[in-house]
C-alpha positions in Angstrom: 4.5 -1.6 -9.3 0.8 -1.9 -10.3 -0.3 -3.0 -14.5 -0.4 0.4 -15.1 2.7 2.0 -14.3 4.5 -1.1 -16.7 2.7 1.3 -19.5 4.5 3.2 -21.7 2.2 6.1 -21.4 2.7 5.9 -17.3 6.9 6.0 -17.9 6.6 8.9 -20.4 3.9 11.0 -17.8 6.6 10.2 -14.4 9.6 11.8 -16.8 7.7 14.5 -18.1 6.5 15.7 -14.5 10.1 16.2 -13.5 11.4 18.2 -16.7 12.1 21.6 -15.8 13.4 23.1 -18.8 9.6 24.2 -20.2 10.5 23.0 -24.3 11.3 20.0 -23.3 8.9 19.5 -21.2 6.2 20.5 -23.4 7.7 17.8 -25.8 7.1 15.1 -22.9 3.5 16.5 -22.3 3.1 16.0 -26.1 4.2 12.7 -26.2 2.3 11.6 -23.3 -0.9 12.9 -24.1 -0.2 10.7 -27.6 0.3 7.7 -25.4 -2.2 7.9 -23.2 -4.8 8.6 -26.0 -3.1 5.5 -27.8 -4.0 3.3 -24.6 -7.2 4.4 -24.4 -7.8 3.1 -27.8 -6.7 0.0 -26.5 -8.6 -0.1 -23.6 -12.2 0.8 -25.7 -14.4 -1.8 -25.7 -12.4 -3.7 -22.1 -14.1 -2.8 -19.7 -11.4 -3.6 -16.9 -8.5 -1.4 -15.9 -10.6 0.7 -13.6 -7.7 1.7 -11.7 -5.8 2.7 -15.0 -8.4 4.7 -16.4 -8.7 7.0 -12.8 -4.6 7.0 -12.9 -4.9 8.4 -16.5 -7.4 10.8 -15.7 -5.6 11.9 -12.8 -2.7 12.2 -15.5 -4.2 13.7 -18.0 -5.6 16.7 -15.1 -1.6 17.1 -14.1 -0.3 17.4 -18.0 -3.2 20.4 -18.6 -1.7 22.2 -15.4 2.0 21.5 -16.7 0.9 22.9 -20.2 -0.3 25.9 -18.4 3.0 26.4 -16.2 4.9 29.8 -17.3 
């Protein structure tokens, strides 16, 4: 396990990528998006975490496509 999926916003993205009833999932995107936007907050003015930051990214490209999933 790398720094970032110890997270909280990596736990909530890996649980909402497997919910299949759409509600809930939408709830999980939701809360995800809050947690990742909460991190990067924290990560603002550090200018480490490279690998976070592209995992993010990569996570915040996969929660747009599950917000556009019928």
């Amino acid at each position: 396990m790398n720094k970032a999926e110890s997270q909280p916003w990596y736990r909530l993205y890996a649980s909402a990528v497997v919910k299949l009833d759409h509600k809930r999932l939408i709830e999980r995107v939701e809360a995800t998006e809050a947690a990742i936007h909460g991190r990067l907050r924290d990560l603002q003015y550090d200018s480490d975490h490279h690998e976070e930051r592209q995992l993010i990214a990569d996570a915040q490209h996969t929660l747009a496509l599950l917000r556009r999933r019928p």
